[in-house]
C-alpha positions in Angstrom: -4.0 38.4 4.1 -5.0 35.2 2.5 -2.7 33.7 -0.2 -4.9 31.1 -1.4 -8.2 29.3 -0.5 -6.7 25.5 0.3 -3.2 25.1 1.8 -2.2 21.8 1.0 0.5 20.7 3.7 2.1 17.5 1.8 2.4 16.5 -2.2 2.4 12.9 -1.9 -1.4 10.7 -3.4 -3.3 12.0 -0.5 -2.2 15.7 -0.6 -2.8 15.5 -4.7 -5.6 14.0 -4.3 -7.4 16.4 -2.1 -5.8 19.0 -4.5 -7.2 17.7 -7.6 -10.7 17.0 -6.4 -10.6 20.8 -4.8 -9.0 22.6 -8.1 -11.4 20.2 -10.2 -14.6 22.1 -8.1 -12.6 26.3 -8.6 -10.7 26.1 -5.3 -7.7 28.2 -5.7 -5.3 25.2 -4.1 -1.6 25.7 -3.1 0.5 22.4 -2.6 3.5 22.3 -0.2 5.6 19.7 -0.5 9.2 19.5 1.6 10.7 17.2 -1.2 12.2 17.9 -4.2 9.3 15.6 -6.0 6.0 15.3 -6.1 4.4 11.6 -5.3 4.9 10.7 -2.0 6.3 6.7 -1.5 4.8 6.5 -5.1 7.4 8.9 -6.9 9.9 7.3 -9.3 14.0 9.0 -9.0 16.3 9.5 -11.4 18.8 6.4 -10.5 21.5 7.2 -12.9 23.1 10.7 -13.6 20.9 12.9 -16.2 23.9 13.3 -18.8 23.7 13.2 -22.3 21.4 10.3 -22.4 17.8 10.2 -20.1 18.0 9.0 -16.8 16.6 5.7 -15.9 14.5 5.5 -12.9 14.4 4.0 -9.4 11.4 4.2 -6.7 10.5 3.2 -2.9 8.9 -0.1 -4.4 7.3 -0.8 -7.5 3.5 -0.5 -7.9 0.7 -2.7 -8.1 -3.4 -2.2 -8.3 -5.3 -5.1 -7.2 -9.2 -5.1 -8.9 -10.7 -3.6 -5.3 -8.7 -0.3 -5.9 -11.7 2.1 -7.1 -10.6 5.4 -5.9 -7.0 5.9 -7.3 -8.1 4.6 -10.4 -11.0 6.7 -10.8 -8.7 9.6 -10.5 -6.3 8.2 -13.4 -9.2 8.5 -15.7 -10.0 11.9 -15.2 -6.3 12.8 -16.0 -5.4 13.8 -19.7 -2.1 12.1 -20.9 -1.9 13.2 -24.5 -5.3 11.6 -26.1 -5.5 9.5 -23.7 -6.0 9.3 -19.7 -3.3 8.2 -17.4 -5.9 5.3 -16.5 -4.8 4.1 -20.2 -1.4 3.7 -18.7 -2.9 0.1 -16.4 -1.7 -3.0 -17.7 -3.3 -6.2 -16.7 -0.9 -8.8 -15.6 -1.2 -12.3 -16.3 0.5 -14.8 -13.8 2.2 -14.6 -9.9 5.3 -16.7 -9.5 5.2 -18.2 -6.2 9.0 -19.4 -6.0 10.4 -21.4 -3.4 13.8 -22.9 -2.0 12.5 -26.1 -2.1 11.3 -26.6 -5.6 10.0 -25.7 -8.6 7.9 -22.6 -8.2 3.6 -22.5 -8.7 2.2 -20.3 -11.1 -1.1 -18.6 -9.8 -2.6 -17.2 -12.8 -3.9 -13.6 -12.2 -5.8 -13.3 -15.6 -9.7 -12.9 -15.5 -11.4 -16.9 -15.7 -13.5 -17.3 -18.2 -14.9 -20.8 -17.3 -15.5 -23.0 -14.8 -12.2 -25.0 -15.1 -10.4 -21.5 -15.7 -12.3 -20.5 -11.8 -11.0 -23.6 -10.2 -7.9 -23.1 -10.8 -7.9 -19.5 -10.6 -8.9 -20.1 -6.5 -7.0 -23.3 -6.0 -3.6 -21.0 -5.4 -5.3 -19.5 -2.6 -5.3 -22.3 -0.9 -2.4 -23.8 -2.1 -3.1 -26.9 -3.0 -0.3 -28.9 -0.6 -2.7 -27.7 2.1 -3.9 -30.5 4.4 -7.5 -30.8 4.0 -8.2 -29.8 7.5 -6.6 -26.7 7.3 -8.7 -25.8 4.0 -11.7 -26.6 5.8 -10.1 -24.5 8.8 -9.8 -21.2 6.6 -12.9 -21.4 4.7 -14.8 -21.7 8.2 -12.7 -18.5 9.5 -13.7 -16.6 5.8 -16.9 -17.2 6.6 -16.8 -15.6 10.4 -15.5 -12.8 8.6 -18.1 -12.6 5.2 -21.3 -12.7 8.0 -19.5 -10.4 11.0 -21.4 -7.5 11.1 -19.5 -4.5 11.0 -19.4 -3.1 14.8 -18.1 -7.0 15.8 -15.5 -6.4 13.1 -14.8 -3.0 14.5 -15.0 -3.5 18.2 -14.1 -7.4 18.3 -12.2 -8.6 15.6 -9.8 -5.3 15.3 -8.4 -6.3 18.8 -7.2 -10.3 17.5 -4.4 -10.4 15.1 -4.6 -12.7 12.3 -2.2 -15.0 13.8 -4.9 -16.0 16.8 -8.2 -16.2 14.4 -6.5 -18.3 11.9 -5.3 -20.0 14.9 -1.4 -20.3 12.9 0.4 -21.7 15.9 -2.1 -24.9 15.7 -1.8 -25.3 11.8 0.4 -26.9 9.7 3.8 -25.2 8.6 2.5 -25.0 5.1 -0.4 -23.4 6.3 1.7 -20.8 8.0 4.1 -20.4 5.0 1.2 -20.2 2.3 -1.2 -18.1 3.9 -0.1 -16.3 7.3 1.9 -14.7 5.2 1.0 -14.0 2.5 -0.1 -10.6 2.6 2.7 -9.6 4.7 4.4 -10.3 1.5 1.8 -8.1 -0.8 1.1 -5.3 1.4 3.2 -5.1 4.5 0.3 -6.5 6.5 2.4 -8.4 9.6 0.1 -11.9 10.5 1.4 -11.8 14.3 0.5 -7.9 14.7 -1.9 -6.8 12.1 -5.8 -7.2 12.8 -7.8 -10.1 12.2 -10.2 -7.2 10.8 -8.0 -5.9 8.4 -6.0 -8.4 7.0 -9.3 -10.6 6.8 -10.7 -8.0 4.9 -7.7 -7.1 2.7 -7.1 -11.1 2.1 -11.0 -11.3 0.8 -11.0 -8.1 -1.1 -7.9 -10.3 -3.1 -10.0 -13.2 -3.5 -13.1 -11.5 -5.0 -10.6 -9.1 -7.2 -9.7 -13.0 -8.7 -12.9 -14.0 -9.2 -14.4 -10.8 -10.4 -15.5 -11.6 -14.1 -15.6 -7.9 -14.5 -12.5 -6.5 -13.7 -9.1 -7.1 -13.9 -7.1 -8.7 -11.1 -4.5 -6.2 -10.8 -2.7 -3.9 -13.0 0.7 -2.8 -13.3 1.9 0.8 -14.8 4.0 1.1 -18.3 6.8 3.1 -17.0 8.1 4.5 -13.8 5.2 5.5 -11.7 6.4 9.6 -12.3 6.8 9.1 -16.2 2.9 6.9 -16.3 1.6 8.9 -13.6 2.7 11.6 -11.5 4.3 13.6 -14.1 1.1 13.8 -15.8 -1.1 14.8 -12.7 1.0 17.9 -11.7 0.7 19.0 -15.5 -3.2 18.7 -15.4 -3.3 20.0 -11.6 -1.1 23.3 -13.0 -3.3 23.4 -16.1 -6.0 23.5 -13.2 -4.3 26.7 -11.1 -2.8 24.7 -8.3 0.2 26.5 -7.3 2.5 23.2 -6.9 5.4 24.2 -4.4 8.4 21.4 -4.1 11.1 22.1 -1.5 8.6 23.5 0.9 9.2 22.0 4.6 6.7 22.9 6.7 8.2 24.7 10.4 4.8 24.4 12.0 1.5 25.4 11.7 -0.3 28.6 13.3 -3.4 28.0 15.7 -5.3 30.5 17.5 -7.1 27.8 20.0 -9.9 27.6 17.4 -9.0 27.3 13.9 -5.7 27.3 11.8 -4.6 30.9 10.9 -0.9 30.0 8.8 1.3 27.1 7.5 4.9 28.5 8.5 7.6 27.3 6.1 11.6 26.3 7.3 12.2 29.7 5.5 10.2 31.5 7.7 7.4 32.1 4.6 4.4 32.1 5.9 1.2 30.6 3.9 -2.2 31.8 5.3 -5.3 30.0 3.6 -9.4 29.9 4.4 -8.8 25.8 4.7 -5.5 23.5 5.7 -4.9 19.5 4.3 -2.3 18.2 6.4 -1.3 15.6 4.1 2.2 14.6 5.3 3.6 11.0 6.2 2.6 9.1 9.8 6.0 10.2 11.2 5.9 13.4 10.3 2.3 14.6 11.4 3.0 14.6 15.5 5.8 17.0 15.0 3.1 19.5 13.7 0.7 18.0 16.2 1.4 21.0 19.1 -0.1 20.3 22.7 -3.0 22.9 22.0 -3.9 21.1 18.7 -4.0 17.8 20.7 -6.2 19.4 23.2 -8.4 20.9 20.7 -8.8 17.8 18.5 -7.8 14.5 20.3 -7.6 12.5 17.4 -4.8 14.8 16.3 -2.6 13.5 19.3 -3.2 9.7 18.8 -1.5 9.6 15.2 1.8 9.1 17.2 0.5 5.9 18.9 0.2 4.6 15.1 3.0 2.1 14.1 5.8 2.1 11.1 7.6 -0.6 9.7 10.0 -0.2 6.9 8.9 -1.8 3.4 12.0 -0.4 1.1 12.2 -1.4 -2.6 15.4 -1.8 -4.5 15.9 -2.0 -8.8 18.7 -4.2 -10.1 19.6 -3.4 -13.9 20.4 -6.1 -15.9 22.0 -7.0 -19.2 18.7 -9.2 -20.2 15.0 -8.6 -20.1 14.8 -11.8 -17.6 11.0 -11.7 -17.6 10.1 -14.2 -14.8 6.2 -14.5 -15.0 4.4 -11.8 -16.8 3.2 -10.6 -12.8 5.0 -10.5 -9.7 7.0 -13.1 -7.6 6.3 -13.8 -3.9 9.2 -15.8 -2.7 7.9 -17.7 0.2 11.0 -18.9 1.9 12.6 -15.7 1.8 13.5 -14.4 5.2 13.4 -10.9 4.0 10.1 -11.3 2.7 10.7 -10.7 -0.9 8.4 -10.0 -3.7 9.4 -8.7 -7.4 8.4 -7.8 -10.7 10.2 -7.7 -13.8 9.1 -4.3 -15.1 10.8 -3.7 -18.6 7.9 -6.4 -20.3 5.3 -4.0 -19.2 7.2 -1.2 -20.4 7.2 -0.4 -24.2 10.1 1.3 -26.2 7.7 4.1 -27.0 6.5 4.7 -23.3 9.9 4.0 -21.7 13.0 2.6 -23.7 15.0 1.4 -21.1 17.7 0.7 -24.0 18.2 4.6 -24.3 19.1 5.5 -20.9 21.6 5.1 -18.6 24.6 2.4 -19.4 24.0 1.0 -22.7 24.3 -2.7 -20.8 20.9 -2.3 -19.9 18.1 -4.1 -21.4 15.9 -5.3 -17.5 14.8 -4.0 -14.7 14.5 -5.8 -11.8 12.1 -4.2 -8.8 12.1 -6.4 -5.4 10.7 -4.9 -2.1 11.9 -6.1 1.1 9.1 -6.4 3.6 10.6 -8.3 6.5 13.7 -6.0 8.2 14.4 -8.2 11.3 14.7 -11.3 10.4 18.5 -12.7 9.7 19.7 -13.3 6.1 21.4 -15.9 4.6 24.8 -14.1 3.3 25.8 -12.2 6.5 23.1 -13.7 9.1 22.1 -10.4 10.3 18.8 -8.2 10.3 18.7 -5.9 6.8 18.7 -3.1 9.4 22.1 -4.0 10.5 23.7 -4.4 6.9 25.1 -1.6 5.2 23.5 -0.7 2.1 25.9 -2.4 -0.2 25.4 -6.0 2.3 21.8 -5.3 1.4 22.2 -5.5 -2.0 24.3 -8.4 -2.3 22.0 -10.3 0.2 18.6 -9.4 -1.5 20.4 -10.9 -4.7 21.7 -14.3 -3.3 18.3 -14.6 -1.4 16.4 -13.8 -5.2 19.4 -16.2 -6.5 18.2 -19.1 -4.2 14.7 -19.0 -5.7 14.8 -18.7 -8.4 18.1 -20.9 -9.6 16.2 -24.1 -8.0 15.7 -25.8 -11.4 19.0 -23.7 -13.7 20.0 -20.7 -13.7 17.4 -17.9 -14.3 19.8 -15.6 -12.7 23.9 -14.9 -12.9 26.0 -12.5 -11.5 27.3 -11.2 -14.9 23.5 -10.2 -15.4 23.6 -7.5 -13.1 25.1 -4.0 -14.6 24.2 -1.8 -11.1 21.5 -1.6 -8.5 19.5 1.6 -6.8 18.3 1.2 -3.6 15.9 3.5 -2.0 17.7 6.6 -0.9 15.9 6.4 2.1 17.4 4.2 3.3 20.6 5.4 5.2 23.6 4.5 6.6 24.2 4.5 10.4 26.7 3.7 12.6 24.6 0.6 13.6 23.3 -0.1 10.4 21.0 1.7 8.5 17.9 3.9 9.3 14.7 4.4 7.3 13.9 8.2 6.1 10.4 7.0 4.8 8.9 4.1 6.9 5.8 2.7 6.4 2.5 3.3 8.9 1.4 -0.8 9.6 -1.8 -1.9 11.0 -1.6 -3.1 14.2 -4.0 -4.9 17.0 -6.3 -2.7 17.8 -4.9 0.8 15.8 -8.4 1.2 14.2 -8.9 3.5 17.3 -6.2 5.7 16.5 -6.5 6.3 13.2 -8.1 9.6 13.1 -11.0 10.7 10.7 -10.1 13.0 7.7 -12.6 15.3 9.3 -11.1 16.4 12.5 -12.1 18.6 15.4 -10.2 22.3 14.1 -12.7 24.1 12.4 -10.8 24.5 9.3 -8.3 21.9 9.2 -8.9 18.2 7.6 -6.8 15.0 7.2 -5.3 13.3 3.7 -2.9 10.6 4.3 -2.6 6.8 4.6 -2.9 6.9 8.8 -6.5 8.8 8.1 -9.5 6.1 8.8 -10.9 4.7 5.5 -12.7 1.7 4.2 -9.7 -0.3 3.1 -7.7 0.8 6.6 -4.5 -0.1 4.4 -1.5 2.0 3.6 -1.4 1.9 0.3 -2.4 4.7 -2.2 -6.0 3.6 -2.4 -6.7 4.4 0.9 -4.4 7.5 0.8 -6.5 8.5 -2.4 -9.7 7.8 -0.7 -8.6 9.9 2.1 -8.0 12.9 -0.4 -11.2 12.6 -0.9 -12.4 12.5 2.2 -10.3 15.7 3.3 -12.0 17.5 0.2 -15.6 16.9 0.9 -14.9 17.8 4.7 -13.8 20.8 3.1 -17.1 21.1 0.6 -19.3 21.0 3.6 -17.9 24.4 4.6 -19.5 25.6 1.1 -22.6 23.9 1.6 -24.7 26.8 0.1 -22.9 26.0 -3.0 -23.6 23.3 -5.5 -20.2 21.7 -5.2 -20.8 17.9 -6.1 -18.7 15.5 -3.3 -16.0 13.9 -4.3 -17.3 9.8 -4.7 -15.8 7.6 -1.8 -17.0 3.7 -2.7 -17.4 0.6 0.0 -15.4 -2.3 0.2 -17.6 -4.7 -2.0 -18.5 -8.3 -0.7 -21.0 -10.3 -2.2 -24.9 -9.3 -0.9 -25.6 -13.1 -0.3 -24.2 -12.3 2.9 -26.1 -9.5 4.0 -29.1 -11.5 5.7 -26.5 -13.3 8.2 -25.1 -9.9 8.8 -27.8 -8.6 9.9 -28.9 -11.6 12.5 -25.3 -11.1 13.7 -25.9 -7.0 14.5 -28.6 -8.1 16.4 -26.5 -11.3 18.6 -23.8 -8.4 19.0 -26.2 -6.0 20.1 -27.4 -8.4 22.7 -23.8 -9.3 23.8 -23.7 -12.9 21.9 -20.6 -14.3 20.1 -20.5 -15.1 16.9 -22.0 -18.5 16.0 -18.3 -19.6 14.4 -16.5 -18.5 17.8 -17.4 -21.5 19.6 -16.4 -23.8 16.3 -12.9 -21.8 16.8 -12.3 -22.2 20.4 -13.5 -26.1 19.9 -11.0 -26.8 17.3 -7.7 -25.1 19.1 -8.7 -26.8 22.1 -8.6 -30.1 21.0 -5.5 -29.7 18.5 -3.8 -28.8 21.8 -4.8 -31.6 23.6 -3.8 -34.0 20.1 -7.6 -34.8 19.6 -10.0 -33.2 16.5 -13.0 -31.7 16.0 
């Protein structure tokens, strides 16, 4: 007996996604989801008890949408949130404090320019200006390898150097490491040494153009928790929809008959038979439900465990003061736990959120920092955050935030802080702590093992983060984009229908471009480098030997 038409194995954006673009087209969808929340690493918590007064919130991390995110927010518009649409729920942010040890911080302005002093200075922090002019030089050259790389050299060449090698870091000046080797492990988890020259060259110019895009916003933030702006929102339109939305459904395993899935069988022994299955769970979860006759059936399926996590973990500190900070995030770049932050309650109005009329009446801030670096020792107790306990993690996240940011007075004091909520996920060990919800990372060469939302069981397809999309990111962009893609896989099978596919959109780079594109698909095709290959070789060569270019 069927029970529905889509099982949905997972409840986080991908699995949603996929839901909403099915339910959207008549699909009778069913969601399973093994949590007691919907959302995914996106959810918001309730981080104090819900009493007599509403709860306020903690999450994984605090969110962010840079101006190349087309796919999530194309969903938040087609969600109803009272007269409006949960896309009304963005707010543009104006300034990114980059704070530092040493100094006053820089402030890189993140509003749209609107002339040509406003786009100087707009691109000037993304090459920080206490670059030596060599290495400017250096990174525009390597930009430029990657803006006229055709797409199979970027695929087959440049996803097998890390970052580290084609910006050639070891060879460049320290503030050339500091600024920009890692900066977007800072943003998005994306590790210089390990992660692709393909991806994180691509993520890092998708940035750039989102700041120089007259058009749209730089980035948004949301104007409450991400369940009170967002989530909540989208199960309330996806029930208004039919979807039969399922929380505290772990999946056993799922049912295969050598050809096609036949039943999703629940930890309660349940069992959910469908005409089409969305395995939506996280990277770490989906080789569990990957059996040996799966694998055989669909190798792709069997490669997701050769994909790598790292743990990215946020935590909130409530405070006694709005402490606003920059209206934006903060990158601290000396920070051995790679800290960034945002000071949330400005973006938040009283009638949205009132942070004033939840939890301790103390609180008036909200202070969201992610840790992105795990092994790397502190400053308070000189270990690794994965060897703290979670109360050493707290008070060394602070005095590193502290160190920053009290450079030039104190923006920050200890009688500020009324509590904390760090990521439940995050859980004490007898070593240390372990990581309940890591983070899939992009690694040398992992463009090969990410499989296609579209995979080799007749009636099974793919929505997650690890699933191969334009952005190749983990992020909710490309796990929203993957939703998309496990919907119109699922569309095809109805192709006598007049189902219209979900939209998927390119990465955009400027078209100028295209023509030396094109003469470099035709030197790759003929087994010739790049033109800017030899320039790169030259250059570390003779920096090795003391000489220059």
């Amino acid at each position: 007996m069927v029970d529905t038409d889509v099982a949905v194995v997972g409840g986080g954006i991908g699995g949603l996604t996929a839901a909403h673009e099915l339910a959207e087209r008549g699909f009778d969808v069913t969601v399973l989801e093994a949590n007691d929340r919907f959302g995914g690493k996106a959810r918001s918590m309730p981080a104090t008890p819900e009493t007599e007064t509403p709860p306020l919130h903690g999450e994984h991390g605090f969110r962010f949408f840079p101006a190349f995110y087309r796919h999530v927010i194309d969903t938040m518009e087609r969600i109803p949130d009272g007269d409006d649409t949960v896309a009304d729920n963005l707010v543009e942010t104006d300034a990114t404090l980059i704070a530092s040890v040493d100094g006053p911080g820089q402030i890189a302005d993140t509003r749209t320019p609107d002339s040509l002093r406003g786009w100087l200075e707009a691109i000037r922090p993304a090459f920080a200006e206490d670059l030596p002019a060599d290495d400017v030089r250096f990174l525009l050259e390597r930009l430029l390898y990657l803006l006229t790389a055709c797409e199979a050299r970027r695929e087959e060449e440049l996803d097998d150097i890390s970052w580290w090698s084609f910006i050639d870091a070891d060879n460049r000046s320290p503030e050339f490491r500091d600024r920009l080797a890692y900066a977007t492990q800072a943003l998005v988890a994306l590790r210089p040494q390990a992660g692709s020259a393909r991806t994180i060259g691509t993520i890092y110019l998708q940035l750039l153009f989102g700041q120089l895009d007259p058009t749209r916003p730089t980035e948004h933030v949301l104007n409450a928790p991400t369940s009170v702006a967002w989530i909540a929102p989208w199960l309330d339109y996806l029930e208004r929809l039919g979807t039969d939305l399922r929380s505290n459904a772990p999946v056993r395993r799922l049912e295969f008959d050598g050809r096609r899935i036949t039943g999703v069988v629940l930890a309660d022994g349940e069992t959910v038979s469908a005409e089409e299955y969305v395995l939506a769970v996280p990277v770490e979860v989906a080789p569990t439900l990957v059996t040996p006759e799966l694998a055989r059936a669909a190798p792709e399926l069997g490669r997701i465990e050769r994909l790598e996590t790292a743990w990215m973990n946020g935590i909130q500190f409530y405070l006694t003061e709005d402490v606003e900070l920059t209206r934006g995030h903060q990158v601290y770049t000396d920070s051995p736990w790679a800290l960034t932050s945002i000071s949330q309650r400005q973006f938040w109005p009283d009638d949205e959120y009132d942070v004033g009329e939840r939890g301790p009446d103390a609180v008036e801030g909200v202070l969201s920092v992610i840790a992105s670096d795990w092994e790397t020792p502190g400053i308070v107790y000189r270990k690794p955050a994965r060897e703290c306990t979670r109360e050493e993690i707290t008070t060394e996240i602070w005095t590193q935030l502290k160190a920053h940011l009290n450079v030039t007075g104190t923006t920050l004091s200890d009688d500020l802080l009324v509590d904390w909520f760090l990521d439940p996920a995050i859980v004490e060990t007898e070593e240390g702590v372990g990581n309940q919800s890591p983070l899939l990372i992009n690694t040398v060469g992992s463009l090969r093992n990410r499989p296609p939302a579209d995979v080799d069981v007749a009636n099974l397809t793919l929505a997650a983060d690890y699933v191969r999309t334009n952005s190749d990111l983990a992020s909710m962009e490309s796990a929203n984009e993957a939703g998309r893609r496990a919907a119109n896989a699922v569309l095809e099978c109805h192709a006598s229908s007049s189902y219209a596919p979900a939209e998927v959109w390119e990465l955009s780079e400027p078209t100028a471009f295209e023509p030396f594109k094109r003469q470099d698909r035709i030197r790759y095709r003929l087994g010739l480098p790049h033109p800017a290959e030899v320039t790169q070789s030259v250059r570390s060569l003779t920096r090795r030997l003391g000489g220059r270019a």
